[in-house]
Short mmCIF file of the C-alpha atoms (twelve columns), coordinates in Angstrom:
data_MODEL
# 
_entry.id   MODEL 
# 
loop_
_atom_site.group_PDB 
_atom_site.id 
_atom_site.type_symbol 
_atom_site.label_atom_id 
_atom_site.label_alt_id 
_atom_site.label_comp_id 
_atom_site.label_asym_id 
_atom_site.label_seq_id 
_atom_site.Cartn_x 
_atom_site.Cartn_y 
_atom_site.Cartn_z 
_atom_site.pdbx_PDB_model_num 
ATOM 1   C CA . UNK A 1   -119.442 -102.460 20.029 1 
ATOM 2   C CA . UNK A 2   -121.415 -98.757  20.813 1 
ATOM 3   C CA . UNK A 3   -120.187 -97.091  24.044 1 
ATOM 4   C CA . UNK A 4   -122.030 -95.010  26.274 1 
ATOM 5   C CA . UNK A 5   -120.650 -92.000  27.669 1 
ATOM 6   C CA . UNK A 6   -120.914 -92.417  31.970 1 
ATOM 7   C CA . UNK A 7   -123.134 -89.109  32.270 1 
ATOM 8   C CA . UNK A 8   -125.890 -90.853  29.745 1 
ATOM 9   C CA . UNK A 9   -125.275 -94.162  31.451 1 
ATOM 10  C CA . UNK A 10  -126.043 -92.556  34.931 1 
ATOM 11  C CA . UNK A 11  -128.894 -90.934  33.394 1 
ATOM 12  C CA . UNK A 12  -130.398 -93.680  32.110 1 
ATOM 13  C CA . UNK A 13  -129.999 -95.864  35.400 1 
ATOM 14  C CA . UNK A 14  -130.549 -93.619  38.339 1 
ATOM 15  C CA . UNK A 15  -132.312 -90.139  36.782 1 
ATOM 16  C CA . UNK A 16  -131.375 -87.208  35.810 1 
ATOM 17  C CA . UNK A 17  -129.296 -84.684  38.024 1 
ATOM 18  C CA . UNK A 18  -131.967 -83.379  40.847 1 
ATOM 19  C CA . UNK A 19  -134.965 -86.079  40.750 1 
ATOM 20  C CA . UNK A 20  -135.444 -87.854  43.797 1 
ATOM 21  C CA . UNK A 21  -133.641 -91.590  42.152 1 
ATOM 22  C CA . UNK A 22  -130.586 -89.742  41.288 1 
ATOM 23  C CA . UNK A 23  -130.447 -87.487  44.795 1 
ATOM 24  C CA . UNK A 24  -131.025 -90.988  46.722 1 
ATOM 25  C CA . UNK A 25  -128.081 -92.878  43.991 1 
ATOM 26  C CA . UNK A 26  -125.604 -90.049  44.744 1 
ATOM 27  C CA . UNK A 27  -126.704 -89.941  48.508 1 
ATOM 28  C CA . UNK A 28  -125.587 -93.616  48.750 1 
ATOM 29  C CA . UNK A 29  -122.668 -94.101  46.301 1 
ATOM 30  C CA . UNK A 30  -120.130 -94.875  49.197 1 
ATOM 31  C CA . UNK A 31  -117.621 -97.478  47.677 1 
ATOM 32  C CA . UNK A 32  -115.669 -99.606  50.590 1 
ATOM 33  C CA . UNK A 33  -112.256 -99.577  49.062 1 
ATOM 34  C CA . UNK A 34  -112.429 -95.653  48.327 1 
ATOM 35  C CA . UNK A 35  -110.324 -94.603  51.705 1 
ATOM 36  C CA . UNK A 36  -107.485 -97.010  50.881 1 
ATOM 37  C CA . UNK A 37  -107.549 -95.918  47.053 1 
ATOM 38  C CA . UNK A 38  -108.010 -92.587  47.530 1 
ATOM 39  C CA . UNK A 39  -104.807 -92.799  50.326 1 
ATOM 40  C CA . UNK A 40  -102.642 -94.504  47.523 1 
ATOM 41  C CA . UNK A 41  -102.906 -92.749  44.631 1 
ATOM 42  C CA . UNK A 42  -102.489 -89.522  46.617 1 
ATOM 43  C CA . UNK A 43  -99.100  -91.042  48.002 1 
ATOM 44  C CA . UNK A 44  -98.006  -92.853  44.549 1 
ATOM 45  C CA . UNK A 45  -98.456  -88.967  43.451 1 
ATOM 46  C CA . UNK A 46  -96.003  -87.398  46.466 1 
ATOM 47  C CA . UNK A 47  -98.912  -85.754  47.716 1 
ATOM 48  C CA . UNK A 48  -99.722  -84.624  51.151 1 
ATOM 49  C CA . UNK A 49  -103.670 -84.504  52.176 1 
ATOM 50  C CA . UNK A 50  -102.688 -80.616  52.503 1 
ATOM 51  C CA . UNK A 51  -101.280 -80.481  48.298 1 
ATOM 52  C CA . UNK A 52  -104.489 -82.670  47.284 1 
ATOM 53  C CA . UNK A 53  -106.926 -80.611  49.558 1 
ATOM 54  C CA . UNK A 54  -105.141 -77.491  47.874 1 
ATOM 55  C CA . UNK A 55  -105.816 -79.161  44.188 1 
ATOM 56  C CA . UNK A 56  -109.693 -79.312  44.778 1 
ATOM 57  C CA . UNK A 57  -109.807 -76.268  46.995 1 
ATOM 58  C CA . UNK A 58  -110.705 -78.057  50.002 1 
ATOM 59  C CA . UNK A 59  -109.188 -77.833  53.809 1 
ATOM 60  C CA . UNK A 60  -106.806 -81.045  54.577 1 
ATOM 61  C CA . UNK A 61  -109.019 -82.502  57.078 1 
ATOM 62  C CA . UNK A 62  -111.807 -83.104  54.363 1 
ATOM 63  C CA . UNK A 63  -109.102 -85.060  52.677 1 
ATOM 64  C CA . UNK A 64  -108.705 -86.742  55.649 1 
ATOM 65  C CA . UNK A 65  -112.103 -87.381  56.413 1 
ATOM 66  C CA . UNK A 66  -112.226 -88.690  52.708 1 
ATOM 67  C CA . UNK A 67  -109.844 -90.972  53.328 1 
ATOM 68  C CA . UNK A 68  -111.292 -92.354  56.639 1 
ATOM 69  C CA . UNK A 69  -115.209 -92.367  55.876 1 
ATOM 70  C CA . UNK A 70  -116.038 -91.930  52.346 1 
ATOM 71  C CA . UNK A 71  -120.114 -91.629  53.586 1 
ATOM 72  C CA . UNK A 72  -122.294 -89.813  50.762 1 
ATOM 73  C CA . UNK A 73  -119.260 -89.283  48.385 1 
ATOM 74  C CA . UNK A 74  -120.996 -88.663  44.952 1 
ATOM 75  C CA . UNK A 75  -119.310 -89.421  41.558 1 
ATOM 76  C CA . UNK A 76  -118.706 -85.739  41.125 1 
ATOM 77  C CA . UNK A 77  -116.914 -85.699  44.237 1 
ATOM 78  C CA . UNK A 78  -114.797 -89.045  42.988 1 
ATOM 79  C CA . UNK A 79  -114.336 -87.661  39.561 1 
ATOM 80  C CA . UNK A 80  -112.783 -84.564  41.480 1 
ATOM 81  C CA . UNK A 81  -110.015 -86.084  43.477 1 
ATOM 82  C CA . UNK A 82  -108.999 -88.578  41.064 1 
ATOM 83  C CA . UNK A 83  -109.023 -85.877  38.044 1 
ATOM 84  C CA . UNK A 84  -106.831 -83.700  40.729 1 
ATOM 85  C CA . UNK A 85  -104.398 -87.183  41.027 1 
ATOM 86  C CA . UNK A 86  -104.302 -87.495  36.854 1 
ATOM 87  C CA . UNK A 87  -105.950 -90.994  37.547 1 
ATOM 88  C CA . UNK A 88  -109.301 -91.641  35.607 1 
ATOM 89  C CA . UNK A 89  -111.881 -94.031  37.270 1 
ATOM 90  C CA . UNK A 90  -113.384 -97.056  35.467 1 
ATOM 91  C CA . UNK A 91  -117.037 -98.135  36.744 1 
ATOM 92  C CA . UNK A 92  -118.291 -101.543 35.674 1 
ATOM 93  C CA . UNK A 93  -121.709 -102.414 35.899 1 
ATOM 94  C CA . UNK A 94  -122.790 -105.843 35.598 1 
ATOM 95  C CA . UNK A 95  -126.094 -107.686 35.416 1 
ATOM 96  C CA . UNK A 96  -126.739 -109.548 39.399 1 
ATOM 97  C CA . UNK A 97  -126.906 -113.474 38.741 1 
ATOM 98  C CA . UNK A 98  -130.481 -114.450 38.453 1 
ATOM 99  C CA . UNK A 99  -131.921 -116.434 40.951 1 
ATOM 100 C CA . UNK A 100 -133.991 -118.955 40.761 1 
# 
C-alpha cells in the first residue's frame, strides 16, 4: 500500500496553494462537527479558550468564535489548533456512490 502525504493529496485534488480551486477549497472547508470537537479536545486538555488562544497566539474570543461558527476555517487553521491540543487530525476521502 503507497501513502500520500496530505499536502500532495490536497495538491493534487484542489490546486496548489494560491490558484483560484484551492482559494475557493480552503474558502469553503467548514466541517459541521468542528465547534463541538474543537470544544472537547480543548476541555479533555484542561484548557481554557484564553490558554488555547494563548497557544496559537490568538485573542480568546477567536477561540470562541471557533468554537461557535467554524465559517471559512482552512486546514492550516485546523492543523493549528489541534497541533496546539497534541491531537493530529485524520481526513478520509472517499469515492461518492455512483449513480445511476
Amino acid at each position: 500500500m503507497s501513502l500520500t502525504a496530505f499536502n500532495d493529496l490536497e495538491d493534487e485534488l484542489f490546486g496548489t496553494p494560491g490558484t483560484p480551486e484551492r482559494t475557493e477549497y480552503e474558502d469553503r472547508i467548514t466541517l459541521e462537527l468542528l465547534p463541538k470537537s474543537i470544544r472537547e479536545y480543548r476541555l479533555r486538555h484542561h484548557l481554557t479558550q484564553d490558554e488555547l488562544g494563548q497557544r496559537l497566539g490568538v485573542q480568546k474570543s477567536q477561540i470562541s468564535k471557533l468554537e461557535r461558527n467554524p465559517s471559512n476555517v482552512t486546514l492550516a487553521t485546523l492543523r493549528r489548533v489541534f497541533e496546539a491540543l497534541n491531537m493530529s487530525v485524520q481526513l478520509v476521502l472517499k469515492p461518492a456512490p455512483s449513480q445511476a
